[in-house]
N, C-alpha and C positions, 0 to 999 in steps of 0.2 A: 254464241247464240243468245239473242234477248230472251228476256222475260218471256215477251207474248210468242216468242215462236216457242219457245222451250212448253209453256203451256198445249201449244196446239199440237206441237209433238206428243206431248203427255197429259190425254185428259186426266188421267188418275190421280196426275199432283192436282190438278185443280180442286176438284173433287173433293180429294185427300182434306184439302187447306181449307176449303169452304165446310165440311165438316166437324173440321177441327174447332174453327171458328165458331160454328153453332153451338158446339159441347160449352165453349166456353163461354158464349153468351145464356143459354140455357140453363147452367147449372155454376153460373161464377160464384155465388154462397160456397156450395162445396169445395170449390178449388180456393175462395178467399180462406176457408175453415184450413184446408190442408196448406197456406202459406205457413201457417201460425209453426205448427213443428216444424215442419222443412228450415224454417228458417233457425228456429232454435236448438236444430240438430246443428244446423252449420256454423252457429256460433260456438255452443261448448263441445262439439264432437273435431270437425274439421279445422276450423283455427285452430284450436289447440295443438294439433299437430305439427304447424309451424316449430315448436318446440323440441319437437325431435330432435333436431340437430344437435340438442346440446349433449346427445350421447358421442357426438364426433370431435366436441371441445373441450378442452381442458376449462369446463364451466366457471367463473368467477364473480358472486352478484355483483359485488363493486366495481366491476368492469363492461359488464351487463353480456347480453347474447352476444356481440359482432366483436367484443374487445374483448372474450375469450379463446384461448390460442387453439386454433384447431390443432386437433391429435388422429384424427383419424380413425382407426379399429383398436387403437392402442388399449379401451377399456374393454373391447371385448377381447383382446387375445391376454388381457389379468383376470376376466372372471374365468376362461377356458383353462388356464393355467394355476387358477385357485386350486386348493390343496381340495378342496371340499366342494367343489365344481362336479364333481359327477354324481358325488351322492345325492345333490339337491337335486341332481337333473334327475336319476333313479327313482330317489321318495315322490319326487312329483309324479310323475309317467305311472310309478304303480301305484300310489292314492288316487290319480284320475281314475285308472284304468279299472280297479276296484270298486271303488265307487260306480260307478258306471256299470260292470258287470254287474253288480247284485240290483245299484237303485234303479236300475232304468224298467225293469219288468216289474217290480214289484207295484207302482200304480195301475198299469193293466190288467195284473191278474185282480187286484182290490174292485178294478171298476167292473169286470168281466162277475164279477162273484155278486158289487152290488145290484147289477142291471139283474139276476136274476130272482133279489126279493122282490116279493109283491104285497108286503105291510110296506106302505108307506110313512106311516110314522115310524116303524124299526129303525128304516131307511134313513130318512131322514136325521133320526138321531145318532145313527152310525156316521153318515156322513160328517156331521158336526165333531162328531169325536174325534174323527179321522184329520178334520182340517183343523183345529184348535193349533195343536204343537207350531205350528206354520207363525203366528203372529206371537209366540215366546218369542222374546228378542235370543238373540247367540250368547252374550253375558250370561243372561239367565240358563240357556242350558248350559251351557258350560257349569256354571255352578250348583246344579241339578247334578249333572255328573260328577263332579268332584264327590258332592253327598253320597250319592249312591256308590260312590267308588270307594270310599271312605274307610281307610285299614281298622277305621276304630268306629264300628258303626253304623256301617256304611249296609246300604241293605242287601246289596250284592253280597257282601262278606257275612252279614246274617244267616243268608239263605244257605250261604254254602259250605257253612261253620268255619270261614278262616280268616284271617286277617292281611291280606298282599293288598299292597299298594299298586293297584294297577297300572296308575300315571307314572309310574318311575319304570314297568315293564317296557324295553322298545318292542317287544313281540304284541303288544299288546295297542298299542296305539294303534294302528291302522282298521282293528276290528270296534275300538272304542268309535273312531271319529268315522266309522260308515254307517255301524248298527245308529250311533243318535243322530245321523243325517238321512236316513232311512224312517226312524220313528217323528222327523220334521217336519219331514219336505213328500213323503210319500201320498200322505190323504189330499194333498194341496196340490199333488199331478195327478190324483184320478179326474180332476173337474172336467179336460178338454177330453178326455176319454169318454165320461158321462155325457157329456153333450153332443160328442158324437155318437155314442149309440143311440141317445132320445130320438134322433134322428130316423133310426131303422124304423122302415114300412114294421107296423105289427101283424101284416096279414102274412107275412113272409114267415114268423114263428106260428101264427096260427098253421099256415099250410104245411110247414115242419112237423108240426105236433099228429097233424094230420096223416101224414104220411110215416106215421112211427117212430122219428125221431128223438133221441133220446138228448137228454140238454147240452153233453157233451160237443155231442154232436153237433147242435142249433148254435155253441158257440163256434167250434171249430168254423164250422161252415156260414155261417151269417154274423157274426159278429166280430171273428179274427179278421175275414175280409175287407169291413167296412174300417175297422180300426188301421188295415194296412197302412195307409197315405201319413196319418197322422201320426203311427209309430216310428215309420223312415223320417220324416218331417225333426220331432224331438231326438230323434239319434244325432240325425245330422246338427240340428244346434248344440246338443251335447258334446259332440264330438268340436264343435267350432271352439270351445270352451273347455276342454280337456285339461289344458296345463293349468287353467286358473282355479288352482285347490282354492277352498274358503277361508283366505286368510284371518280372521276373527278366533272360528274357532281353533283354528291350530297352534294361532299365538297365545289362546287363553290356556288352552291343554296341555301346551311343551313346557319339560323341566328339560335340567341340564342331563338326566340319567335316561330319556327318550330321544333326545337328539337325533339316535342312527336312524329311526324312520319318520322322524316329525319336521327333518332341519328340509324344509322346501323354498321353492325361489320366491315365493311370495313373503316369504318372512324374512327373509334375507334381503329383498329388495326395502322393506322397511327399515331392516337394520341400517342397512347402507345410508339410506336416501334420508331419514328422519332421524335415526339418532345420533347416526356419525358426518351426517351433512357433507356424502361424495354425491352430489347430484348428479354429476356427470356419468359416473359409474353405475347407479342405482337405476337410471336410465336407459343404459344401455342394456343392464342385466332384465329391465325389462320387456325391452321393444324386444330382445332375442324373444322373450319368453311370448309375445303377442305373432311374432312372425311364425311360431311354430304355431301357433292356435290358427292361422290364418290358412299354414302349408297343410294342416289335419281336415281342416275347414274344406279347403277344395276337393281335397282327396276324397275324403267321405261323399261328398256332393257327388262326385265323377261315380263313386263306385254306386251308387244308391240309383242311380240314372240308369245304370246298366241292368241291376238287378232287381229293377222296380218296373212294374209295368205304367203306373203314372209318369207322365211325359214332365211335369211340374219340377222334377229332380235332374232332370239331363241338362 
């Protein structure tokens, strides 16, 4: 069928195309503005990619990508066969999972608590206090905890008139590196919370108040609802990013006597990759660990569709 009958068959494409066409005569700034990322997502996000492969080759620089000998899954059936292959897979799956169960509520009860001052400078300066921790670099807390942590010193051990070295505790590491990623990162996820409730009609709490409502209550009922969309929304990216513990802090934190819950595949992908130069290996061990972030990725999406009443998740 040509062009013109295919047209006359379907005025909708025309339509459609002649539409399309005005948007983009209309408003081409906007679409010249959104070249700029699109394009510099596809250079370091997507190219990059290309590189994959060298998790399936016996990688060698001097040989470069195509004169390295393919090997196939042979690095991933040595890291599955590593002696220490399940524990990294363990520590990881429950530092995420931890993580995640305590920090992910803790900015919405924080925003839930501040939406209901009404001093504005209180406000305000609570907020500041609550986002600072955010812009310490990870070095620096890290080194904040060590002090605090500190058998000889240390103000935790002050407080509590003893002297344990808590870093050499393994029982101890996983409450260490959630509580200071909770005191970091928590005031700096209330922001999209805030901004969503500023949003809420005020005469919807006036009429609450009206009608006897007690605040508990105006949140449960006006403010859990409106924050629904955007709480499923950060789960599901949370969850997209499950396996990727924060390698910085756990490299700065691990000694040789925390290992059983600190030894995760993000430090081990470093070992491998930068200090013992198995590229190939280090590669592999990490595309596994992005496939699993990607198979959590969907999962959660699917389930969040079903149990969500916004359509935006399905």
């Amino acid at each position: 069928m040509s062009r013109s009958k295919a047209a006359i068959a379907n005025p909708a494409m025309v339509s459609g195309g002649r539409s399309l066409k005005r948007r983009l005569q209309d408003n081409w700034q906007l679409y010249m503005m959104l070249l700029i990322p699109v394009v510099l997502t596809i250079i370091y996000k997507y190219i990059p990619m290309y590189g994959i492969q060298i998790a399936f080759r016996d990688y060698k620089a001097s040989r470069g990508m195509f004169g390295s000998e393919w090997v196939g899954l042979e690095w991933f059936e040595r890291f599955f066969t590593a002696p220490t292959c399940g524990r990294m897979i363990r520590n990881t799956l429950l530092l995420s999972l931890f993580s995640l169960l305590w920090s992910f509520p803790i900015p919405i009860i924080l925003a839930l608590m501040l939406n209901q001052l009404r001093f504005q400078r209180f406000k305000r300066a609570t907020q500041t206090v609550l986002y600072a921790p955010h812009f310490i670099s990870t070095m620096v807390i890290c080194g904040m905890i060590r002090i605090f942590l500190s058998p000889s010193g240390g103000l935790i051990n002050l407080i509590a008139g003893t002297s344990i070295d808590f870093l050499t505790e393994s029982s101890a590491f996983r409450t260490i590196y959630i509580a200071s990623g909770i005191w970091q990162d928590a005031g700096w996820g209330i922001i999209v919370y805030m901004a969503t409730l500023a949003n809420v009609d005020t005469s919807l709490y006036e009429a609450a108040k009206v009608d006897g409502a007690s605040m508990f209550q105006r949140i449960l009922h006006i403010d859990i609802p409106e924050l629904r969309s955007i709480m499923v929304l950060n789960l599901i990216m949370s969850a997209g990013s499950l396996m990727n513990v924060g390698f910085e802090k756990v490299w700065l934190l691990q000694t040789d006597l925390n290992k059983a819950t600190s030894d995760v595949i993000a430090v081990y992908v470093y070992q491998q990759g930068i200090e013992n130069a198995k590229y190939s290996y280090s590669t592999a061990v990490g595309l596994f660990n992005t496939a699993v972030n990607i198979i959590l990725l969907i999962a959660v999406n699917k389930i969040a569709g079903k149990i969500s009443e916004d359509t935006s998740f399905v």
